[in-house]
DSSP file (Angstrom, degrees, kcal/mol; ACC not computed):
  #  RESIDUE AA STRUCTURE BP1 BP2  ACC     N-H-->O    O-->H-N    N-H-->O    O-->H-N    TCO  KAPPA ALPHA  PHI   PSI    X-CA   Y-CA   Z-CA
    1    1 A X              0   0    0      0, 0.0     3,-0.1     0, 0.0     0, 0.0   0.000 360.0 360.0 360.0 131.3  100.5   96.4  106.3
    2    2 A X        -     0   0    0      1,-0.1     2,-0.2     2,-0.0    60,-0.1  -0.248 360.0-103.9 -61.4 154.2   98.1   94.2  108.2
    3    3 A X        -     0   0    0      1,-0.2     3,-0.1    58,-0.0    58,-0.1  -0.487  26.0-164.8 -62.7 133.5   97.8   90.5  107.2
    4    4 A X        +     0   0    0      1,-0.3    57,-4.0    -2,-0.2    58,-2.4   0.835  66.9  34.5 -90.1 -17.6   94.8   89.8  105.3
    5    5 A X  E     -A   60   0A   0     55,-0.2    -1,-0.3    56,-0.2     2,-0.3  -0.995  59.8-153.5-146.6 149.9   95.0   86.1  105.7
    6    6 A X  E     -A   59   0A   0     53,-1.2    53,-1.5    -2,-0.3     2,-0.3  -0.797  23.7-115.7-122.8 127.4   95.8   83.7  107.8
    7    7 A X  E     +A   58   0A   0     -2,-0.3    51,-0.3    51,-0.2    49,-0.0  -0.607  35.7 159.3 -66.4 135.8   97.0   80.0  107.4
    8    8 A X        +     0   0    0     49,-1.7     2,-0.2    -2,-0.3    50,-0.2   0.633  47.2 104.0 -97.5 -29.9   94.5   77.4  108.9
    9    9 A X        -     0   0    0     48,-1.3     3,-0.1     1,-0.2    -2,-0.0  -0.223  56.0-165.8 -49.8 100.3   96.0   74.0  106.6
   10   10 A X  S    S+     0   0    0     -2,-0.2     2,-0.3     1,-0.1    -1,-0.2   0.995  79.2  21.7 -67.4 -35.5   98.1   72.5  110.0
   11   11 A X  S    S-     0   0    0     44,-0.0    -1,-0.1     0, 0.0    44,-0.1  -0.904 102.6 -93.2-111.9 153.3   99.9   70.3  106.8
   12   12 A X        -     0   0    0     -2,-0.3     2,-0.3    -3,-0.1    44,-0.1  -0.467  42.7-133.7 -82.6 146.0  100.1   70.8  103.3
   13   13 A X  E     -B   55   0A   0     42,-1.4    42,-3.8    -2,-0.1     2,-0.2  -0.822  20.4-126.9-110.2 133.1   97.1   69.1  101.4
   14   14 A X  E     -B   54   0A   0     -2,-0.3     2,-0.5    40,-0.3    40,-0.2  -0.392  20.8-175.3 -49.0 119.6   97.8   66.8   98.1
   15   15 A X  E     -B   53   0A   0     38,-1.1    38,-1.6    -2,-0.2     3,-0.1  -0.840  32.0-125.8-134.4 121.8   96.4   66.9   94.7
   16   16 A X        -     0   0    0     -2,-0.5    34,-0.1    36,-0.2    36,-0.1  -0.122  36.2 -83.6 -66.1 164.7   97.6   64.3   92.6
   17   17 A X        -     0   0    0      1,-0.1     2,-0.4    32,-0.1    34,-0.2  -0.096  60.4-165.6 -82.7 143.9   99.2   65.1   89.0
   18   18 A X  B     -J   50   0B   0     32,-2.8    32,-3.7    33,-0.3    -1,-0.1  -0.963  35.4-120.3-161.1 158.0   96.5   65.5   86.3
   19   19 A X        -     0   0    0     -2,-0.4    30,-0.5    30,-0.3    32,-0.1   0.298  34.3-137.0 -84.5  27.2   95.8   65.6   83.1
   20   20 A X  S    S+     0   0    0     28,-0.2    27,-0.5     1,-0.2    65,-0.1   0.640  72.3 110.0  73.4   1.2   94.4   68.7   83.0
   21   21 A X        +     0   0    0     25,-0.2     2,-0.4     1,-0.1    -1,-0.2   0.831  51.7 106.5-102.0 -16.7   91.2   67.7   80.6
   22   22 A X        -     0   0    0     24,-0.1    63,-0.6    25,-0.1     2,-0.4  -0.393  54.0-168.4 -62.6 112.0   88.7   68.2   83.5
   23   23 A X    >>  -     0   0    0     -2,-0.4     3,-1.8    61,-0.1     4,-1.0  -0.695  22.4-142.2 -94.1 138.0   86.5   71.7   83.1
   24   24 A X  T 34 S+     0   0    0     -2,-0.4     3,-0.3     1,-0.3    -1,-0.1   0.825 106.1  62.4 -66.6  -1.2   84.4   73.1   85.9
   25   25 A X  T 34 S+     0   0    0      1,-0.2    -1,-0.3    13,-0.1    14,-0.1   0.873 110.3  49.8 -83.2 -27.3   81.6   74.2   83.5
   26   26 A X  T <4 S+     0   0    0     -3,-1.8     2,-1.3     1,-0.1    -1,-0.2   0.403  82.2 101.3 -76.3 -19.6   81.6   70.1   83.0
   27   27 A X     X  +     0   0    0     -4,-1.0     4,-1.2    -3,-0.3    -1,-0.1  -0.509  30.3 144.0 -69.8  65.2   81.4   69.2   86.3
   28   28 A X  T  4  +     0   0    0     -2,-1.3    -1,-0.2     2,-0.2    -2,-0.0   0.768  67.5  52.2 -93.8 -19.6   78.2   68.4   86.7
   29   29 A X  T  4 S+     0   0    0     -3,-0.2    -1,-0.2     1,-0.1     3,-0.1   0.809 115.1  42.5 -87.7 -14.9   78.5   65.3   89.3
   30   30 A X  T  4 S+     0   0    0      1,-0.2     2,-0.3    96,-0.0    97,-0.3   0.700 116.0  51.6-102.9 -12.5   80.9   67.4   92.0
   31   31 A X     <  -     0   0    0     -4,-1.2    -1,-0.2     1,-0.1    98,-0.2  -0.711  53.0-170.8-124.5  79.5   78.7   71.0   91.8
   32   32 A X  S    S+     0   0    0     -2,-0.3     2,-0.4    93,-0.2    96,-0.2   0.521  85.0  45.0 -23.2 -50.3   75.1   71.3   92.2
   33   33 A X  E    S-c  128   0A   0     94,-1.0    96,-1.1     2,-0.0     2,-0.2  -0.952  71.0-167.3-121.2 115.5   75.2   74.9   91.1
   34   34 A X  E     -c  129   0A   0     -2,-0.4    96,-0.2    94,-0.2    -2,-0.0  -0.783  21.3-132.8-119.1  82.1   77.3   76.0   87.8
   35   35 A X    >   -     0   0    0     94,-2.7     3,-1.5     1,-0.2     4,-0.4   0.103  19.4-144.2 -32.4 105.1   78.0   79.7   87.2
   36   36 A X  T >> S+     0   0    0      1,-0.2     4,-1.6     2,-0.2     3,-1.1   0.704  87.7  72.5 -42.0 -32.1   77.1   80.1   83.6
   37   37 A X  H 3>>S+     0   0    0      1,-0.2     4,-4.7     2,-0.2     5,-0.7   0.832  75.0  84.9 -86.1  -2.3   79.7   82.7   82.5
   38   38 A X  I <4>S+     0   0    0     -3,-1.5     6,-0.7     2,-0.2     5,-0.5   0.900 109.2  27.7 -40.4 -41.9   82.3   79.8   82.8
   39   39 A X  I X45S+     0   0    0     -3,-1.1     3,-2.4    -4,-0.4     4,-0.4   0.895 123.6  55.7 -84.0 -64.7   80.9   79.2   79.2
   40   40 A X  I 3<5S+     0   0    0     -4,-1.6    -3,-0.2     1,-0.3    -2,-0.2   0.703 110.8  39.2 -15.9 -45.7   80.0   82.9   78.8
   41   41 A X  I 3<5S-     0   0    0     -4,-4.7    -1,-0.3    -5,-0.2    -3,-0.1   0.653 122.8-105.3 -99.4 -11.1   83.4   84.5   79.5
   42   42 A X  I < <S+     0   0    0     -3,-2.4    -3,-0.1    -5,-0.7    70,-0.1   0.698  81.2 127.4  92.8  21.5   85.1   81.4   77.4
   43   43 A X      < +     0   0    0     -6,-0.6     2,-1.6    -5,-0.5    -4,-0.2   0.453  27.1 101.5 -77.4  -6.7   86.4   79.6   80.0
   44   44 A X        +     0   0    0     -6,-0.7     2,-0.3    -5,-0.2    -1,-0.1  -0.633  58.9 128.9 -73.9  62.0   85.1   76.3   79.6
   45   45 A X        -     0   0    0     -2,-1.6     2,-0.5   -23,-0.1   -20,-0.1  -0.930  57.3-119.9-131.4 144.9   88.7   75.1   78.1
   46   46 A X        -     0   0    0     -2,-0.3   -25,-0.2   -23,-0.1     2,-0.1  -0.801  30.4-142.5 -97.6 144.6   90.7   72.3   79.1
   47   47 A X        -     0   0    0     -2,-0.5     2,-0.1   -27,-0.5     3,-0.1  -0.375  20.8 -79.1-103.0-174.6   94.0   72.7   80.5
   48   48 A X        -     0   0    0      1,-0.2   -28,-0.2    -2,-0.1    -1,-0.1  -0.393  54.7 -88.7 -63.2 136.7   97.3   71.1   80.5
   49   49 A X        -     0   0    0    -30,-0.5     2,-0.3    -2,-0.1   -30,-0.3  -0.135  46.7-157.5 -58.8 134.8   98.3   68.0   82.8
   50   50 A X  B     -J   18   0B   0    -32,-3.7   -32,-2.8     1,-0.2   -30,-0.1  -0.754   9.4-111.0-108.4 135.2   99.6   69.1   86.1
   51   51 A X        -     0   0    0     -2,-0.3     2,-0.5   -34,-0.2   -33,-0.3   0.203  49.4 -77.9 -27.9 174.6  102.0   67.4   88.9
   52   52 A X        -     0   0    0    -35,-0.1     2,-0.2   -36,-0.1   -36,-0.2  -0.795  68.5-179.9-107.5 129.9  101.3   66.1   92.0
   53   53 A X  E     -B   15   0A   0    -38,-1.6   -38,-1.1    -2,-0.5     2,-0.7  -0.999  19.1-133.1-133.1 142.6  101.2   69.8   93.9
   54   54 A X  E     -B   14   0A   0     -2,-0.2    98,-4.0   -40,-0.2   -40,-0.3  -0.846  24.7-157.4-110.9 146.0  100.6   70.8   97.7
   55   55 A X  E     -BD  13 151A   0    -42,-3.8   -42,-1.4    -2,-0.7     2,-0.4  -0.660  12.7-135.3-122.8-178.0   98.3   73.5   99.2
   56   56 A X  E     - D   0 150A   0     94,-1.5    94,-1.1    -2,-0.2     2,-0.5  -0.816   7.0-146.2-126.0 143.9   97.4   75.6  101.5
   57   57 A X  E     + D   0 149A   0     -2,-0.4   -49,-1.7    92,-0.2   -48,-1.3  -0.845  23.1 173.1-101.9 124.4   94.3   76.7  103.3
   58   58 A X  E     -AD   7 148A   0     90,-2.3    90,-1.2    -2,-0.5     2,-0.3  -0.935  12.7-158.7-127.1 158.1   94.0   80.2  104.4
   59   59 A X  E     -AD   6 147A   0    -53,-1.5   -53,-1.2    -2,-0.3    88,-0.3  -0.776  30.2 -93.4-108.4 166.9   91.0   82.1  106.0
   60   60 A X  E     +A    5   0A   0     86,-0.8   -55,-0.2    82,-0.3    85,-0.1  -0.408  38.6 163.3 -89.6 141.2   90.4   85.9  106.2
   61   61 A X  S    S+     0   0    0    -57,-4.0     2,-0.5     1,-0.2    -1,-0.2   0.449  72.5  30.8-134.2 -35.3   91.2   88.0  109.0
   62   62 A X  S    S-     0   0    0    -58,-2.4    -1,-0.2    80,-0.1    79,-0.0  -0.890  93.7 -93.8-135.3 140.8   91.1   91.2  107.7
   63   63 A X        +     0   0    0     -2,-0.5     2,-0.2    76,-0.1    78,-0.2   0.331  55.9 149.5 -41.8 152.9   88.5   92.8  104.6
   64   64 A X  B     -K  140   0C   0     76,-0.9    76,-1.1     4,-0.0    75,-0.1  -0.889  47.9-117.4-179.8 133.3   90.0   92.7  101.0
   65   65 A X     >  -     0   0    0     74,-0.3     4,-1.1    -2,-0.2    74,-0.1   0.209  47.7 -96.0 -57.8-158.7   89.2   92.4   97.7
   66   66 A X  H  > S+     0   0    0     70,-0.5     4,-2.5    72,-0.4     5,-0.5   0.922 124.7  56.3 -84.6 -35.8   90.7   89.2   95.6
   67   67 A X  H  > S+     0   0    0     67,-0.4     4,-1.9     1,-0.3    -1,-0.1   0.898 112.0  41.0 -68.9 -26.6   93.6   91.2   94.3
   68   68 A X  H  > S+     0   0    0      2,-0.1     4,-1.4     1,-0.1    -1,-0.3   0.975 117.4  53.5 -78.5 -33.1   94.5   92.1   97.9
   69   69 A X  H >X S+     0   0    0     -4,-1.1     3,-1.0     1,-0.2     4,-0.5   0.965 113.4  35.8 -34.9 -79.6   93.8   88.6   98.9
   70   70 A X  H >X S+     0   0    0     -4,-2.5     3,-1.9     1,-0.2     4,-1.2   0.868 117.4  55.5 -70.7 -36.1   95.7   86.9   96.8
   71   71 A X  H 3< S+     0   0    0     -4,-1.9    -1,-0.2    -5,-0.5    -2,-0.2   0.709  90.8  73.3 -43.3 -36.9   98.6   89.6   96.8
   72   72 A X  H << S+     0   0    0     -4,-1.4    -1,-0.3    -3,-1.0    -2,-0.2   0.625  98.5  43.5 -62.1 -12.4   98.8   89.4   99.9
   73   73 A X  H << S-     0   0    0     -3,-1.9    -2,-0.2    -4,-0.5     2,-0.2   0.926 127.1  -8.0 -90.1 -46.8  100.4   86.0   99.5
   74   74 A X     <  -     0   0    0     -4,-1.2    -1,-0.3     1,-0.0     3,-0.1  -0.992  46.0-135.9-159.0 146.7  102.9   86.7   96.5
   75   75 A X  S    S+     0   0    0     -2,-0.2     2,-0.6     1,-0.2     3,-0.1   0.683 100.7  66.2 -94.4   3.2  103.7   89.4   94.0
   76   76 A X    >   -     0   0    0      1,-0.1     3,-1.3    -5,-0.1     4,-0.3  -0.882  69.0-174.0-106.6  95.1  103.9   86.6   91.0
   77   77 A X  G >>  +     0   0    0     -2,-0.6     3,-1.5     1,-0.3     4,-0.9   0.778  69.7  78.1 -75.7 -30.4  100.3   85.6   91.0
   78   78 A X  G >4 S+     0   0    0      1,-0.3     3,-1.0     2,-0.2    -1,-0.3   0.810  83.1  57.8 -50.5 -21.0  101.1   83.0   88.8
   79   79 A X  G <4 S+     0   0    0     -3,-1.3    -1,-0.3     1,-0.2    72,-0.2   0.689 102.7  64.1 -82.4 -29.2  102.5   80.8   91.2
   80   80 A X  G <4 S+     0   0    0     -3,-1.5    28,-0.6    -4,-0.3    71,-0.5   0.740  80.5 115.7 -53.6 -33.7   99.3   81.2   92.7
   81   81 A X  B <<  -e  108   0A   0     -3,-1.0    28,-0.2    -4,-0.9     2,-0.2  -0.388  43.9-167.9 -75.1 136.1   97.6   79.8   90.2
   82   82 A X        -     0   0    0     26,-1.9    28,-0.5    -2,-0.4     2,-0.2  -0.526  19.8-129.8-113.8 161.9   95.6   76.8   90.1
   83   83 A X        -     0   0    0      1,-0.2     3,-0.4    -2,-0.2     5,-0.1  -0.677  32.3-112.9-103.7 172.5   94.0   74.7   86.8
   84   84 A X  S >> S+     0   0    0      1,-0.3     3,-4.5    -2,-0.2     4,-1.5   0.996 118.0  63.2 -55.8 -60.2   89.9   73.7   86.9
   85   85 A X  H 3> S+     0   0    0    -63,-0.6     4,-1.3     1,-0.4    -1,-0.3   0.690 103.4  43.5 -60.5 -22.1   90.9   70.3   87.1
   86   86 A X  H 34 S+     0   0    0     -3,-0.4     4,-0.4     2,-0.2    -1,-0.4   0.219 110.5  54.3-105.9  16.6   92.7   70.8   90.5
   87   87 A X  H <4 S+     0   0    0     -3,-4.5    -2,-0.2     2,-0.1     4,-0.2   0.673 110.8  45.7-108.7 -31.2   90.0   72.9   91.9
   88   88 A X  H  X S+     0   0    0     -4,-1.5     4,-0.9     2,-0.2     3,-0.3   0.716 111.6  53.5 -62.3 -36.9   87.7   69.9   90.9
   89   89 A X  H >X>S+     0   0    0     -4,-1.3     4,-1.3    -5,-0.4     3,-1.3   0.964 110.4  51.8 -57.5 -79.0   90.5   67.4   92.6
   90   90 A X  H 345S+     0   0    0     -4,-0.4    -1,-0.2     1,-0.2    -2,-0.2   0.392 110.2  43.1 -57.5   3.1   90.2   69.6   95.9
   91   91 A X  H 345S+     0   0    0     -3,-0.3    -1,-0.2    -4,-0.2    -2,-0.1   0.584 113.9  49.4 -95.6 -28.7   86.6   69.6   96.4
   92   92 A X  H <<5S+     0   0    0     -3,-1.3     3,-0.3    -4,-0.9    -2,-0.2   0.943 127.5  21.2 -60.2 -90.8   86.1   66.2   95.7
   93   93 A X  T  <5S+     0   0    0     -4,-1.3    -3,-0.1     1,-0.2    -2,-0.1   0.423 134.5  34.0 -85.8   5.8   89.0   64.9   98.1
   94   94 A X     >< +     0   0    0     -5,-0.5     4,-0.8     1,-0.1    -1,-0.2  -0.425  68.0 134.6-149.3  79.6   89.4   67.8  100.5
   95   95 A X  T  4  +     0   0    0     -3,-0.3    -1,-0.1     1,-0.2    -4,-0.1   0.284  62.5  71.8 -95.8  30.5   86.0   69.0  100.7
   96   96 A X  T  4 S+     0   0    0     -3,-0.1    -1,-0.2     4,-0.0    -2,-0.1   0.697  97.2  64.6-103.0 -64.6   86.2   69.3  104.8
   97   97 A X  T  4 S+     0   0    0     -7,-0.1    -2,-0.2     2,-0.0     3,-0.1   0.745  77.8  85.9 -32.0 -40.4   88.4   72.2  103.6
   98   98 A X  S  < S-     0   0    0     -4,-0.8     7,-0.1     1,-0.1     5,-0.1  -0.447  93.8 -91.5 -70.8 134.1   86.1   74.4  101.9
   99   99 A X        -     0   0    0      5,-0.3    23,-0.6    21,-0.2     3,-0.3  -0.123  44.9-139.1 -53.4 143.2   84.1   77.0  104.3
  100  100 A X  S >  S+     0   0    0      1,-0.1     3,-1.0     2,-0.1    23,-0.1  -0.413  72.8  48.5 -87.2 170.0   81.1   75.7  105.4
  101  101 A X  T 3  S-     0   0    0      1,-0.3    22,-0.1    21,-0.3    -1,-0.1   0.877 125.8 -63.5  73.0  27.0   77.5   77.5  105.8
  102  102 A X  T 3  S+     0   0    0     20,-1.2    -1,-0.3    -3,-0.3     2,-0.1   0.587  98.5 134.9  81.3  15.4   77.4   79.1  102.1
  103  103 A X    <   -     0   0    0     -3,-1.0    19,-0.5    19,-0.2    -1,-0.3  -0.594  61.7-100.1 -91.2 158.9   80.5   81.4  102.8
  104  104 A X        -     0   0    0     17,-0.2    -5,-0.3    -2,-0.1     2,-0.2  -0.169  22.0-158.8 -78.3 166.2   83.0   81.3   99.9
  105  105 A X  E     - F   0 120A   0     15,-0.5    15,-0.5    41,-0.2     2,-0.2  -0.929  30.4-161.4-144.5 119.1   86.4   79.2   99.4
  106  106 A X  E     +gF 148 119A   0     41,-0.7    43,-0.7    -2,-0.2     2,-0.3  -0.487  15.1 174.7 -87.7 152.2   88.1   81.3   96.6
  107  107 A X  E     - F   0 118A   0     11,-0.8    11,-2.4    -2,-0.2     2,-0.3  -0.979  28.8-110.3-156.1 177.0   91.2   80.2   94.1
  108  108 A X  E     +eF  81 117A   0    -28,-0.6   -26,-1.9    -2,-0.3     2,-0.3  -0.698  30.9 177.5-100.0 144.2   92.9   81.6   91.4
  109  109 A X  E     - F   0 116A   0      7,-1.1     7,-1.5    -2,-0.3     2,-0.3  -0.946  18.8-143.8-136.6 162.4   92.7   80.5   88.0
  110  110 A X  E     + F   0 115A   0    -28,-0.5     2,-0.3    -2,-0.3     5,-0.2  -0.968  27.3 161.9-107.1 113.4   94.3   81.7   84.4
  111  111 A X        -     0   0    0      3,-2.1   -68,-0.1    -2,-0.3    -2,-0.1  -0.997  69.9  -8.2-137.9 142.3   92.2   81.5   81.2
  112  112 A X  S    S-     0   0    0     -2,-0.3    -1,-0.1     1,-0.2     3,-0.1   0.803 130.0 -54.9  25.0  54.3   92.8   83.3   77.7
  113  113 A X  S    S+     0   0    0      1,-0.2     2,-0.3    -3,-0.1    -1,-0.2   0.979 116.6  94.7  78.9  51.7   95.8   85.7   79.6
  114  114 A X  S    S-     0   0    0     20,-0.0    -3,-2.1     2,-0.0    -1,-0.2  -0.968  73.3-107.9-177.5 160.9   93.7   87.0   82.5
  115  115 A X  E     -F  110   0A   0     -2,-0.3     2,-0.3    -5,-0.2    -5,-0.2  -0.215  28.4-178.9 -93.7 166.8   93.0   86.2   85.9
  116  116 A X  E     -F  109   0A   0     -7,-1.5    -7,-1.1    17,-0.2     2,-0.3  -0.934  19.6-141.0-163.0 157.1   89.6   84.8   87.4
  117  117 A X  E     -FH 108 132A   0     15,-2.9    15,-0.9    -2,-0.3     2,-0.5  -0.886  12.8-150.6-114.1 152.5   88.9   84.1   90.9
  118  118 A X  E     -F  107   0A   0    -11,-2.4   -11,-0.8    -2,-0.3     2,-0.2  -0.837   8.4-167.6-143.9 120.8   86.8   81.0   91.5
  119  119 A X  E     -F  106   0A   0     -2,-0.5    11,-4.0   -13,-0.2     2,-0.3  -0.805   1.1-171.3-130.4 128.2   84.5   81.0   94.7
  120  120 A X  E     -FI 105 129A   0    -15,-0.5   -15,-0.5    -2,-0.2     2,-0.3  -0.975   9.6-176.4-110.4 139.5   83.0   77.4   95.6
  121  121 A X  E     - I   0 128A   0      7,-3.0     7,-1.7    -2,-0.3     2,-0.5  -0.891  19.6-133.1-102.1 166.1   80.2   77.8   98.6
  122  122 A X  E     - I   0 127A   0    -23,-0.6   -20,-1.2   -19,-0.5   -21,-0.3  -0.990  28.7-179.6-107.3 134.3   78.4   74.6  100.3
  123  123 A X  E >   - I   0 126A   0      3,-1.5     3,-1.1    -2,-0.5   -22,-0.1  -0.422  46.7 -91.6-129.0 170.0   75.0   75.0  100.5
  124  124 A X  T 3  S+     0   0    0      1,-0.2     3,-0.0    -2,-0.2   -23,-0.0   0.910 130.6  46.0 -47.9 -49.9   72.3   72.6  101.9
  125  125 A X  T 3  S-     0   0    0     -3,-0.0     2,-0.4     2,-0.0    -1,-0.2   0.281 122.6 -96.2 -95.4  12.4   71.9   71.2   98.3
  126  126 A X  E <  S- I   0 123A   0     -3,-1.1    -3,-1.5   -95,-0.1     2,-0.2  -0.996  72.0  -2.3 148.0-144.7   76.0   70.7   97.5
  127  127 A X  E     - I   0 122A   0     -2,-0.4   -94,-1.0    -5,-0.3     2,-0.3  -0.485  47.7-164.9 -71.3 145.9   78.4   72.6   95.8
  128  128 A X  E     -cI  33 121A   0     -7,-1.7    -7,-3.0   -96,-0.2     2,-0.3  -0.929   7.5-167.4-152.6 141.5   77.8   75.8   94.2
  129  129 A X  E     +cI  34 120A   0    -96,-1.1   -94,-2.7    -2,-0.3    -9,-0.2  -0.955  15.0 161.3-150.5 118.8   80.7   77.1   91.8
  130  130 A X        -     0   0    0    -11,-4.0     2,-0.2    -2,-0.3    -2,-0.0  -0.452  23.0-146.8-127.4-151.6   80.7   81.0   90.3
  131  131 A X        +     0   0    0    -13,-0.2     2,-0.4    -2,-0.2   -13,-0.2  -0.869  16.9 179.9 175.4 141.0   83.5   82.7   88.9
  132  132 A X  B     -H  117   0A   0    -15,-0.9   -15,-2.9    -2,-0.2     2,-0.7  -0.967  33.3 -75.9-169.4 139.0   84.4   86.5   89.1
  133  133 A X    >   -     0   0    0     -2,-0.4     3,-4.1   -17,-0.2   -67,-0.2  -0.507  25.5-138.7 -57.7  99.7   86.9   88.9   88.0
  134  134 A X  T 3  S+     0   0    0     -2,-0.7   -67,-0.4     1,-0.3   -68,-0.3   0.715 104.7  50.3   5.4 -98.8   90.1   89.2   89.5
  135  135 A X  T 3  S+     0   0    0    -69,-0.1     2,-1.1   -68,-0.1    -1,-0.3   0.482  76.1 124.1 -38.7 -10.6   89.9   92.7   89.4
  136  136 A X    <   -     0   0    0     -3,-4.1   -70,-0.5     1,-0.2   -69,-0.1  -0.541  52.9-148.8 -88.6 110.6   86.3   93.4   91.0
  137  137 A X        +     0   0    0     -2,-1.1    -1,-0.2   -72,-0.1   -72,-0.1  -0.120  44.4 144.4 -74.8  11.2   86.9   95.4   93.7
  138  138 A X        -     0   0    0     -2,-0.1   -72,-0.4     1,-0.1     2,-0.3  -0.056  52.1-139.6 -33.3 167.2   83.7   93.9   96.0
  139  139 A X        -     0   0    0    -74,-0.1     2,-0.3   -75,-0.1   -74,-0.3  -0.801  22.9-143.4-141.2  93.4   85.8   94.4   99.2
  140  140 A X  B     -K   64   0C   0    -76,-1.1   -76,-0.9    -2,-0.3     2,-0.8  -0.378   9.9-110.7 -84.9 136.4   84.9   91.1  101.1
  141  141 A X    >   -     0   0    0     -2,-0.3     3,-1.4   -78,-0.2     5,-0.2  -0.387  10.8-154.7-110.0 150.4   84.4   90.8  104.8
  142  142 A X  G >  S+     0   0    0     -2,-0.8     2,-0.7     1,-0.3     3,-0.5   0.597  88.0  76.7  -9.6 -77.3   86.4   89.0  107.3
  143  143 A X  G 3  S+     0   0    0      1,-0.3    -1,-0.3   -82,-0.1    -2,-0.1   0.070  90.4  60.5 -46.0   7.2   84.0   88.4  109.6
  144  144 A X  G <  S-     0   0    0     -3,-1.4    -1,-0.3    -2,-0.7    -2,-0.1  -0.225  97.4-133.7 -92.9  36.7   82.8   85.7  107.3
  145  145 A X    <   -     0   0    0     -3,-0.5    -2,-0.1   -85,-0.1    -3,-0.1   0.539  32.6-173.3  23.1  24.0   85.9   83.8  107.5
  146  146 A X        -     0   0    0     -4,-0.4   -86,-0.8    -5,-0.2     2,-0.2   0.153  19.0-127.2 -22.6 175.4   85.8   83.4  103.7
  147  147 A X  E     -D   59   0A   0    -88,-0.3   -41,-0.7   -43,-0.1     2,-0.3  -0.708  13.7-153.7-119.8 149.2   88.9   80.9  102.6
  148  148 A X  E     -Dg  58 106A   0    -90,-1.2   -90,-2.3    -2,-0.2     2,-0.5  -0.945  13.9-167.1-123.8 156.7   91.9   81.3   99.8
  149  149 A X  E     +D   57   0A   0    -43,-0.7   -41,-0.3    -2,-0.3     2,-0.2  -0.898  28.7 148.1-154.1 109.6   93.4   77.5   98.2
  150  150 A X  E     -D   56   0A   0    -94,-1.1   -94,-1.5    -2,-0.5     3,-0.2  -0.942  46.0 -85.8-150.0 152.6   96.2   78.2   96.7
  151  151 A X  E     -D   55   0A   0    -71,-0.5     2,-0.6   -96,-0.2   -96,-0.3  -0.099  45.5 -96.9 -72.6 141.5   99.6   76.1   96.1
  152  152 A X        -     0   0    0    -98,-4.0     2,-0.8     1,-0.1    -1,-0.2  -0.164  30.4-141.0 -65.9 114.8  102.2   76.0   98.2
  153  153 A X              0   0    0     -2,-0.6    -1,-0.1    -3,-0.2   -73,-0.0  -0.484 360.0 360.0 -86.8 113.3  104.8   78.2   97.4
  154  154 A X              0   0    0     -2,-0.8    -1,-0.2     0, 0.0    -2,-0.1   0.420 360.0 360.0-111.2 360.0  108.6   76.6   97.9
């Protein structure tokens, strides 16, 4: 099977231990734009305090939904997974990172037993922060060098 993604991170990037109480639906000072079904789907929850973890930056090389995306990395997605509050960490302090020019930078989160993908773009006017099913089988393409941030897996 071809790779679907590629690492770009030349070193693994930091996000310092937290306590987990930051939600993105709350985030109103790091995201210009806040996908409503974060409260809709019941996602607004705060999670548990996290470790100091490092991650990795990948880009798209070849078209894929998320599940192949993210599969493509590991077949225990959990390990994948990241909490709001460290998606909030990495846009704040490694906002370089994130595709530019409104193209997504995806990660994985877990909320009430189920998967979510969570796609920040930057737009003229900030951040803008949606949130999408795992499973939804859009099949996104390369040739927008979309992003995955997800933790490094030792």
């Amino acid at each position: 099977m071809e790779s679907i993604l590629k690492l770009i991170s030349t070193e693994s990037l930091l996000i310092e231990a937290l306590d987990g109480k930051a939600t993105i639906a709350e985030a109103k000072k790091v995201f210009t734009y806040i996908d409503s079904d974060f409260r809709n789907w019941d996602l607004n929850k705060p999670g548990q305090a996290t470790p100091e973890i490092k991650v990795a930056v990948y880009e798209m090389i070849n078209n894929a939904t998320f599940s192949q995306m993210f599969g493509s990395l590991t077949d225990n997605l959990d390990k994948l997974v990241m909490s709001q509050a460290q998606i909030i960490s990495f846009c704040t302090k490694h906002a370089s990172w994130l595709r530019q020019d409104g193209y997504g930078t995806f990660f994985l989160i877990k909320e009430n037993g189920a998967y979510f993908v969570v796609g920040v773009r930057v737009r003229d006017d900030g951040l803008s922060v949606h949130v999408l099913h795992l499973e939804n089988d859009y099949v996104w393409v390369a040739g927008y060098h979309h992003r995955v941030v997800a933790p490094v897996i030792v």
